[in-house]
C-alpha positions as CSV (number, residue, x, y, z in Angstrom):
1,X,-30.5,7.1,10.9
2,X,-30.1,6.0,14.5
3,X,-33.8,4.8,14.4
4,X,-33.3,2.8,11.3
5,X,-30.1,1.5,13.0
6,X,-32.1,0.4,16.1
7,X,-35.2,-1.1,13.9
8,X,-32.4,-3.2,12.3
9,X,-30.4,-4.6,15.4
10,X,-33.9,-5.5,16.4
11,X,-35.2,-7.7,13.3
12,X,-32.2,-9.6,13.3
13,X,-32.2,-10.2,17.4
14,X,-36.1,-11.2,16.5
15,X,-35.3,-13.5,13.7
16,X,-32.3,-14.8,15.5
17,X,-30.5,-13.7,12.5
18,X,-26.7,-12.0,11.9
19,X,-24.7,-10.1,9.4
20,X,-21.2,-10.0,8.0
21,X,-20.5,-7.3,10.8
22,X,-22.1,-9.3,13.4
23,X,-20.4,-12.7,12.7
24,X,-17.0,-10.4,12.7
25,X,-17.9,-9.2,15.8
26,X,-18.8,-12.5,17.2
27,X,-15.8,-14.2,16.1
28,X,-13.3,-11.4,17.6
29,X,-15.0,-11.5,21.2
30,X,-14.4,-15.6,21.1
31,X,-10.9,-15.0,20.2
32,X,-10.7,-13.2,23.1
33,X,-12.8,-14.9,25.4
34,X,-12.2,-18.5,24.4
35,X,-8.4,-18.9,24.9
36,X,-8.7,-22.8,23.8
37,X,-10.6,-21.5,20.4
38,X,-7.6,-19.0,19.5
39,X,-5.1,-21.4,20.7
40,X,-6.6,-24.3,18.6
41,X,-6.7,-22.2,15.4
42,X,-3.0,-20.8,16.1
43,X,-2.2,-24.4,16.1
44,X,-4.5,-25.4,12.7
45,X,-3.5,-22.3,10.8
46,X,0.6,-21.7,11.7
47,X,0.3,-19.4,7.9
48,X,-2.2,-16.4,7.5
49,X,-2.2,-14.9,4.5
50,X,-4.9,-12.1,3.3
51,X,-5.7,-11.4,-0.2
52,X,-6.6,-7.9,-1.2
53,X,-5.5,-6.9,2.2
54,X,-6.5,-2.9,1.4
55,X,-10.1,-3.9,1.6
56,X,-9.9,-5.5,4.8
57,X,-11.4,-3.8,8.3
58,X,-9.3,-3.1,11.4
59,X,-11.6,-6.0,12.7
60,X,-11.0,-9.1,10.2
61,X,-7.4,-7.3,11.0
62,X,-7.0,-8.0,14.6
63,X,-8.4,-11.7,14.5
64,X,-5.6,-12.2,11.7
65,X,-2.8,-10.8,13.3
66,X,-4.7,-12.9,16.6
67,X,-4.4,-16.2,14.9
68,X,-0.9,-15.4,13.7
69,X,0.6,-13.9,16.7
70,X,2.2,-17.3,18.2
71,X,4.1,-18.0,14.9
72,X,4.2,-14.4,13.2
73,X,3.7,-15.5,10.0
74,X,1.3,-12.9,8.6
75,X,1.2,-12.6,4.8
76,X,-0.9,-9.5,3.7
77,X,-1.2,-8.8,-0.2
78,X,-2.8,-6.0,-0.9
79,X,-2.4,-2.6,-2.4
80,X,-3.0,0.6,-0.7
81,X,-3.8,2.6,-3.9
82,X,-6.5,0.2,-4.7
83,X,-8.7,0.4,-1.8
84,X,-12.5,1.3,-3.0
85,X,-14.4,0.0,0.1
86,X,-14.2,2.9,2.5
87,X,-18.1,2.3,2.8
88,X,-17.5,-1.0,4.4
89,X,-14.8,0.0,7.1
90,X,-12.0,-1.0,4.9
91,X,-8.6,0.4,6.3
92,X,-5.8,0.3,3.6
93,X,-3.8,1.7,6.4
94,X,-2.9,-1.5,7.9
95,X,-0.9,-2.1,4.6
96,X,1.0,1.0,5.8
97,X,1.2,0.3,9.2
98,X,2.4,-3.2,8.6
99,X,5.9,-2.7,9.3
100,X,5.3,-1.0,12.5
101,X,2.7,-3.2,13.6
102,X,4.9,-6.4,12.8
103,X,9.1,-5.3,13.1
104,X,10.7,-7.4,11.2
105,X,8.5,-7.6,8.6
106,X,9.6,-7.5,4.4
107,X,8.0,-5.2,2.0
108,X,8.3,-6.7,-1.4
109,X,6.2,-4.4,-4.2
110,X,4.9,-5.7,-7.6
111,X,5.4,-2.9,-9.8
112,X,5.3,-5.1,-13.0
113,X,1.7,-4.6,-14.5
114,X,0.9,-7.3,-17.3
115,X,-2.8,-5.5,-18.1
116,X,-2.0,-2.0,-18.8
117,X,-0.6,0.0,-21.6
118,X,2.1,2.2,-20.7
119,X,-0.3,5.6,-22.0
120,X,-2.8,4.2,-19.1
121,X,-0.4,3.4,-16.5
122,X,1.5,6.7,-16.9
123,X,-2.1,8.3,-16.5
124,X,-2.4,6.5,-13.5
125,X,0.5,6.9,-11.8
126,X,0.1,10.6,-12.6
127,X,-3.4,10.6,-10.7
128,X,-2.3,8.0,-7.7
129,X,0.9,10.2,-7.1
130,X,-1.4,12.8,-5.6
131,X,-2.5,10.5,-2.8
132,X,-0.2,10.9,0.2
133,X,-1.0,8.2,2.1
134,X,0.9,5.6,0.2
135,X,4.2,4.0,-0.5
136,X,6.2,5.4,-3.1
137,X,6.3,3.2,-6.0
138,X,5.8,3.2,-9.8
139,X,3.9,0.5,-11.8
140,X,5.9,-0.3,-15.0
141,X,4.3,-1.8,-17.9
142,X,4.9,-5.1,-20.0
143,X,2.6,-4.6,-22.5
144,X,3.6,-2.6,-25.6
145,X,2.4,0.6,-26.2
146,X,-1.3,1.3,-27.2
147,X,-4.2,3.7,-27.6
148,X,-3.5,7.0,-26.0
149,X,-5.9,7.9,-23.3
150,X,-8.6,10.1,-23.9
151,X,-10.0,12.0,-20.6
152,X,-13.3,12.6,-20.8
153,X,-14.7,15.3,-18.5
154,X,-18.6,15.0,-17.6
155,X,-20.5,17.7,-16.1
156,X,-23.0,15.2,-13.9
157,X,-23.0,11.7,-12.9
158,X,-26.0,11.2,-15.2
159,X,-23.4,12.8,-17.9
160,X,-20.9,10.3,-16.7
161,X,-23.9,7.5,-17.0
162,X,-25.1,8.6,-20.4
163,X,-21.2,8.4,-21.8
């Protein structure tokens, strides 16, 4: 792995070429280096607000919470109980860090869920209780009551596949 990791870092120096990480990673250190740059974009962008904030890395994090530190207006929506990105260094934790990170700051929770039945969000919220890294909260449904849910248990991913 380490050898693929170096073969890669060298194409793209070759190539003159960056990723997602690398541009992340190039932004941050100008942040940091280039006090007029962060200073200019505190002044452009006084509101920061991040959508689907669970997916986000500790990274695209800290040059947020960078660009908002002068006016601390920091606006994170996000759900910790819907992060799926693990993969790609996403850290729902700064969801539940937030109010530590930034005192002062407001919680509000959206517990109203306008796509779910109430048979799939009480199946849910049965499942998503078990996590214990998470703020306590239940989603209520607004939709009228539908099909009940039928689990289905497969023996194999290509079981799961096949289904």
């Amino acid at each position: 792995m380490e050898q693929l990791l170096q073969d890669y870092a060298l194409y793209k120096r070759e190539r003159r070429l960056m990723d997602f990480s690398d541009l992340l990673r190039y932004a941050d250190r100008a942040l940091e280096r280039v006090p007029a740059l962060l200073a200019e974009l505190q002044t452009r962008y006084p509101y920061v607000q991040i959508d689907e904030a669970q997916d986000t890395s500790p990274i695209q994090q800290r040059i947020a919470g960078r660009i908002a530190e002068q006016t601390g207006n920091l606006f994170l929506v996000g759900d910790e109980d819907q992060s799926i990105y693990g993969f790609r260094a996403a850290w729902p934790e700064a969801l539940l860090q937030f109010p530590q990170t930034y005192p002062g700051a407001k919680l509000l929770f959206m517990e109203e869920n306008y796509r779910s039945t109430p048979q799939i969000l009480q199946a849910a919220n049965a499942f998503i209780a078990k996590n214990r890294s998470r703020y306590p909260k239940t989603i209520r449904p607004v939709r009228p009551a539908g099909q009940p849910v039928q689990p289905v248990h497969a023996a194999s991913r290509q079981a799961q596949i096949r289904y």
